[in-house]
C-alpha positions, 0 to 999 in steps of 0.5 A, a space after each residue: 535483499 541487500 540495498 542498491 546504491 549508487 556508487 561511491 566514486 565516480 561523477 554525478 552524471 555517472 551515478 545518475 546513468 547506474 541509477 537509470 538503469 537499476 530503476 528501470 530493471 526494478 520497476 519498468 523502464 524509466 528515464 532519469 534526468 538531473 535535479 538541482 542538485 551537485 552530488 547525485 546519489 540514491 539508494 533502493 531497497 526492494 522486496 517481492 511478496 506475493 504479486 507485490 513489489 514493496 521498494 524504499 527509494 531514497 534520492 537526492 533532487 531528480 526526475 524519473 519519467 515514463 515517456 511514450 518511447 518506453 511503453 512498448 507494446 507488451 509492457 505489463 500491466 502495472 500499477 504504482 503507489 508511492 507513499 511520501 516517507 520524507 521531503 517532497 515530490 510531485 507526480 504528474 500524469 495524465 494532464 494532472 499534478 499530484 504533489 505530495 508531503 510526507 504522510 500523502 500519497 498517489 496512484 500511477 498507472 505504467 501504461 501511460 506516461 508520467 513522471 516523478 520529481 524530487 526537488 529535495 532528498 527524499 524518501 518514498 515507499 512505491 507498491 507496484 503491483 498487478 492493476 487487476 488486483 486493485 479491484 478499482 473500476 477503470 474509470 475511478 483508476 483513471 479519475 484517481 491517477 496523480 491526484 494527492 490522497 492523504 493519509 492524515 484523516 479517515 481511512 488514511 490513519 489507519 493505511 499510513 502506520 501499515 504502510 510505513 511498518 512495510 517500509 520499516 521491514 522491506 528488508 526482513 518482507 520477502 522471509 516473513 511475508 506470504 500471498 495473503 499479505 500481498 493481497 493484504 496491502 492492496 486491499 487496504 490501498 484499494 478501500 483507500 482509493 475507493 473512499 477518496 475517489 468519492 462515494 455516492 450517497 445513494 448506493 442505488 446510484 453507484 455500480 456494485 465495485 464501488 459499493 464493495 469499496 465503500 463497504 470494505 472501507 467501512 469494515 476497515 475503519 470500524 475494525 477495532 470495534 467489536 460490535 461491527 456485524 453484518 447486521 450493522 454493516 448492512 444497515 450503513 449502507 443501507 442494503 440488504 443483509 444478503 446483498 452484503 453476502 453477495 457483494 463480498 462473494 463476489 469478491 471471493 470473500 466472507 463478511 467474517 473471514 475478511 474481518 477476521 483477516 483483517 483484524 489479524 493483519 492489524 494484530 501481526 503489524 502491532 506485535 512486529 511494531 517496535 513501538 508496541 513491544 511494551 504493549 502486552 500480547 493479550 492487550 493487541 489481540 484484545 485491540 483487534 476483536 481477540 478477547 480470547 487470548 487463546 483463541 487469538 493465538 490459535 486464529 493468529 498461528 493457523 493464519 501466518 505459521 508462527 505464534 503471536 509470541 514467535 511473531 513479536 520475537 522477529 523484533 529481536 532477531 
């Protein structure tokens, strides 16, 4: 989609009223007031993959808000994720304040007011997607709502380089990204989510989303190792071998088709990172789990369409 800027001409002021307008046509109506800043100016790229909108917004100092007078009563039932590309902002929702570097992210929730404040050019990748495909218990969405989750250590290593080959590819995702990859994104923010949200030690003590987010965050950290089973999934979590299997079921999963989505989800952001295009397509397979190469690529192509070969030719497209 080509991007949206604000125009070339024209005041500060001006550009600030185009920018309110193309924001809240993109995401859900939203005000947009000035910062400190002179010269005013934005841009937006902008993507849909499946239920999932993937957007870059690059601005100079504002403030975007959701106030209650734009929250009417058939508003959608939304959520946002913003990743912290570049400078800093702040979002605030729900009598707390999430202030973010680059690296840190946040979760908002469009039925309820908040705001967004840049003091500084910067850069933001924003998910916004369905609140029911988080597969986060409302009290644990509530609790995590404007509060800074970094992407500097556990799972947040592994969710931070997804995230940004998003944002590097927002312009190519609506040709090349499908339903599953949609489904892809949310999942690796909502075992995020539920990993900061804070796990109770004794699985007993904790209801059964909960657990399914720590479990599929377990999976996610450990997805490179070749000896993650159900076995020893299982045993981490100290539960039942089938109590695993019930658990992912009720997710509409298998233990081994979401590993093997998974680690083929790793694989397909390796082959497209141009940073990796030195690195062998055997050697990525090989990284995620594939020991196999023809296995990996007979897996990768009945997954996404295309050969890991075709899929790595995208960098030079």
């Amino acid at each position: 989609m080509t991007p949206i800027t604000t125009p070339p001409d024209g005041t500060a002021d001006r550009r600030l009223d185009f920018w309110r307008d193309v924001v809240s046509r993109s995401f859900v109506p939203l005000e947009a007031l000035p910062g400190d800043c002179s010269d005013f100016r934005a841009e937006l790229r902008t993507a849909r993959v499946g239920a999932v909108q993937v957007s870059v917004v690059t601005a100079e100092a504002h403030r975007v808000a959701r106030t209650r007078r734009l929250i009417g009563s058939d508003a959608p039932d939304v959520v946002k994720v913003s990743l912290l590309l570049a400078g800093h902002c702040v979002i605030t929702q729900a009598g707390r304040q999430a202030e973010l570097t680059p690296g840190e992210l946040a979760v908002y929730d469009t039925r309820y007011p908040y705001a967004l404040d840049t003091d500084r050019r910067s850069r933001n990748l924003v998910l916004m997607f369905p609140r029911a495909m988080l597969r986060l218990p409302e009290r644990d969405l509530r609790r995590m709502t404007a509060t800074t989750v970094s992407c500097r250590e556990g799972m947040g290593t592994l969710v931070r380089p997804f995230l940004s080959g998003l944002a590097r590819q927002v312009d190519e995702l609506e040709s090349v990204g499908t339903s599953r990859l949609a489904e892809n994104v949310v999942d690796v923010v909502g075992t995020l989510l539920a990993e900061h949200a804070g796990a109770v030690p004794d699985p007993g003590d904790e209801g059964p989303a909960l657990l399914t987010g720590r479990i599929l965050a377990y999976m996610e950290q450990h997805l490179a190792d070749p000896t993650l089973d159900p076995d020893r999934i299982a045993a981490a979590h100290r539960i039942s071998r089938r109590y695993l299997y019930k658990l992912l079921a009720e997710q509409g999963e298998t233990v081994s088709g979401r590993l093997r989505e998974r680690r083929l989800a790793r694989c397909h952001g390796d082959l497209t990172d141009p940073a990796l295009a030195h690195v062998p397509i055997s050697a990525i397979g090989g990284r995620w789990g594939f020991a196999d190469p023809a296995h990996f690529s007979h897996v990768f192509k009945t997954a996404y369409g295309i050969s890991p070969r075709e899929a790595r030719a995208l960098l030079s497209a």
